[in-house]
N, C-alpha and C positions, 0 to 999 in steps of 0.2 A: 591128672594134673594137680599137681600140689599148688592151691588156695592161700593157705594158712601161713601167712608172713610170719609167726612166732616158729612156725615147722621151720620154715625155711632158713633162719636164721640158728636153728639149732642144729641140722646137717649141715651145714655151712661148718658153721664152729669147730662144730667134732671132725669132720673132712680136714682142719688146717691144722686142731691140735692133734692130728694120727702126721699127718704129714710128716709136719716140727719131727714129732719122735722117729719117723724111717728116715727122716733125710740125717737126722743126727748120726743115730744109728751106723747109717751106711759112712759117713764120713771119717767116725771115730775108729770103724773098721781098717777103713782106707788104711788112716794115717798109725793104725796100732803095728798093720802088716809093714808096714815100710819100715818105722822106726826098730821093731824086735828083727828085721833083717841088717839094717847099720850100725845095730848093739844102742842105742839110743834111748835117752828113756820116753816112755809115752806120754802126751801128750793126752787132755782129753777138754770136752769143752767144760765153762763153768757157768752155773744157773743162776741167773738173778729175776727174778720177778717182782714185777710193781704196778703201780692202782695210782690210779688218779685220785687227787685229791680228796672227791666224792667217790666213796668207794662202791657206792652203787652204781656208778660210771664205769665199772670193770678196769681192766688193765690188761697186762699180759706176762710174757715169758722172752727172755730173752737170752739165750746160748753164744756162747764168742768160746775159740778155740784159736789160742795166740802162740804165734814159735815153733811150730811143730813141723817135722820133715816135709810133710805135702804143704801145709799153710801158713802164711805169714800171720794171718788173721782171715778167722771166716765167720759171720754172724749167721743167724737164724731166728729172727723174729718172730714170733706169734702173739697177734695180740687181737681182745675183742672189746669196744668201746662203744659210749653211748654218751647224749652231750646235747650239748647245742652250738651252732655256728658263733662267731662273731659275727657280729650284724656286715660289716665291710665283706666279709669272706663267703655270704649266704649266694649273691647272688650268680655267685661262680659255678656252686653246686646244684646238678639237676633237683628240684623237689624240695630244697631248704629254702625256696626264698621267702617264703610267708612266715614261718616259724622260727627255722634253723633246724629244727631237731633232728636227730643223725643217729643211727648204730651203725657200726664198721665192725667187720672181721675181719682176719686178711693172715697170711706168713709174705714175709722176705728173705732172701737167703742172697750175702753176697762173698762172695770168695776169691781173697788172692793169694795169690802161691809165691811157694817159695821158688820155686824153679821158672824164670824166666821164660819159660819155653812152653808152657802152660797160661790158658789166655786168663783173664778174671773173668767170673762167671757170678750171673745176674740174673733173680727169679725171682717174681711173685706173684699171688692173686688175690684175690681179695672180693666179698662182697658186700655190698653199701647199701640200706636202707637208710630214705630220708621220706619225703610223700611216695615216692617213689621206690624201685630196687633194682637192682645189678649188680653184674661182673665184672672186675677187669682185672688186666695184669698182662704178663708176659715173660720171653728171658729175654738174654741175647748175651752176647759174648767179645771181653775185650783185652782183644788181642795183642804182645809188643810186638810178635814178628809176623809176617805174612806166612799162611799153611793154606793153598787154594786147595787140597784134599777134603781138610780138617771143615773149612770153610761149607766146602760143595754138602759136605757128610751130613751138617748141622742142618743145613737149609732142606734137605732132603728128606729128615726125617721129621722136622717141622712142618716140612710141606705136607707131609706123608700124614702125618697127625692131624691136620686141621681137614683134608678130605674124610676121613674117617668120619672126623665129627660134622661134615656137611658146614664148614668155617671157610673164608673166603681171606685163602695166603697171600696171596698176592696184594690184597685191601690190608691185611695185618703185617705183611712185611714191610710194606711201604710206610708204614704208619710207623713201625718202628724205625724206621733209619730216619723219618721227619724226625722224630720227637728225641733220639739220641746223637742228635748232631750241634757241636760246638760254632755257633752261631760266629764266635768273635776269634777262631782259627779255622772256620770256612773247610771243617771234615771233621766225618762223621768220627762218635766215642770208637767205635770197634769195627765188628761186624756185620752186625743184627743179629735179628732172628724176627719174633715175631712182636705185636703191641696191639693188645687193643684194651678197648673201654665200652659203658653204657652198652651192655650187651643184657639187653631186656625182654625178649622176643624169647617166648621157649624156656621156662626155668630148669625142668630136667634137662633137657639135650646141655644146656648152659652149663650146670652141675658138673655132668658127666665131661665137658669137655676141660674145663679146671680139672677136675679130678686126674682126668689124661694128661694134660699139659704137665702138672707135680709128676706123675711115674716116669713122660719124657723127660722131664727134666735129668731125672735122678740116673737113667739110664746113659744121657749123654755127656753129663758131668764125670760119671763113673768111668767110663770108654775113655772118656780124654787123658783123664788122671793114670790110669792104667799103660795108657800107650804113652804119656809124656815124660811120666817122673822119672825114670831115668835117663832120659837125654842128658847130657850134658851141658855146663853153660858156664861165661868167662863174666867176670866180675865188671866187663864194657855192656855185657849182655845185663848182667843186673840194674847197671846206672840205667841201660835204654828203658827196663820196667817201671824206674823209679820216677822217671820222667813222664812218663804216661799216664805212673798212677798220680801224680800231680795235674794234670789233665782230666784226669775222671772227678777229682776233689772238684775242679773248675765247675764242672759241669753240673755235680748233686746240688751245690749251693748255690747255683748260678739258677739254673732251669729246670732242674727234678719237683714234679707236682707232688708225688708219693712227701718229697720232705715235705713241704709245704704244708700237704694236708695232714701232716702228723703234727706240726709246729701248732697249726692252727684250730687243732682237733684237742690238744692240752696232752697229748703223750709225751710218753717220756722222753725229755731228747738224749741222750743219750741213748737210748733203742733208735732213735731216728737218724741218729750220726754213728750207727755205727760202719755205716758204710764203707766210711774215710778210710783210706786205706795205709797202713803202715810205712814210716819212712818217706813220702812222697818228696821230689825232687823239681823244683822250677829253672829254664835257662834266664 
């Protein structure tokens, strides 16, 4: 049993900046093979990194990959911070409420496509030392058209992942369709998948099961992309996207904790908004 809260915040670190680079990686792969096969030219992401003010506060890295055959826009956050609360915002966070003081690690990864027919796709994990420490994160997936296959495939191997690591689906699934549902159009953002938080009990098994979650991730993103992008799709089919993705903007700035707590943590907002998603359309 690892002790050492400075250990643990340093595997932590290393685990999300290994990540960042395979999930890039595999993406830029994705979308190098599609485009050298439509004669197209490649696409690839671009690097910005940035630091808080106090640059002993850390910062992080952040990759956006805009226009390209598979992606409309897809970000990849990694960032590692340290700080202190606003006094208003402390007593929301387990373990800040005396001090404030705070270190976060974490990746996000959010991706919309260009092909309609491919759902947006939503990752991340993160761990939080304040008096306290934890895990959380999740994905889940948002869909314009119904695919009950696609659907059953996701929740199966999500399921399949959280027995492995001895995690309780059925508490994480449900937790995710609570907390991704548009209160003020009364249905959920997508599909689900899995959400959880303040996962304190167990720092290895904890570890190892973030660790597992990024590799599913990366495997069922990969599967979808593969078997979707060449579907076909009508330009009624793109407004239906565009409409949706105006639906999901509704919802990051409306209800999303992750923005929240990067607003109120002093990150960059622009790594915090890069969520939003290109072209979005309101009725």
């Amino acid at each position: 049993m690892i002790k050492n809260t400075e250990i643990k915040k340093k595997f932590a670190n290393n685990w999300f900046v290994f990540l960042q680079s395979q999930i890039k990686e595999q993406f830029e792969t994705l979308e190098r093979n599609i485009s050298k096969r439509k004669g197209k030219k490649i696409k690839k992401f671009s690097y910005k990194s940035w630091s808080k003010k106090n640059k002993d506060e850390g910062g992080g890295l952040s990759l956006i990959l805009e226009n390209g055959e598979i992606f409309d826009k897809v970000g990849i956050n990694q960032s590692t911070v340290s700080g202190k609360f606003q006094k208003e915002f402390r007593s929301k966070i387990p373990g800040a409420e005396k001090n404030g003081n705070y270190w976060a690690s974490g990746i996000s990864i959010v991706a919309h496509m260009k092909n309609p027919k491919i759902p947006a796709l939503h990752f991340n994990t993160r761990f939080i030392v304040t008096s306290k420490c934890w895990f959380g994160g999740g994905m889940d997936l948002t869909p314009s058209f119904k695919d009950a296959k696609e659907r059953k495939n996701v929740h199966l191997k999500l399921k399949n992942l959280c027995l492995s690591n001895n995690k309780d689906y059925t508490k994480y699934k449900k937790w995710c369709d609570k907390y991704f549902f548009l209160t003020h159009h009364n249905e959920p953002r997508g599909i689900g998948g899995i959400f959880f938080d303040y996962e304190t009990k167990n720092w290895l098994n904890n570890f190892k099961f973030v660790r597992n979650l990024g590799i599913c991730f990366m495997d069922i993103s990969k599967n979808i992309i593969e078997l979707k992008n060449n579907l076909k799709w009508s330009k009624s089919d793109k407004e239906k996207q565009l409409l949706k993705r105006g639906k999901y903007i509704e919802f990051n700035l409306l209800y999303d904790r992750g923005t929240k707590f990067g607003l109120n943590s002093g990150g960059n907002i622009e790594a915090i908004l890069m969520s939003i998603p290109p072209k979005p359309k309101w009725k």
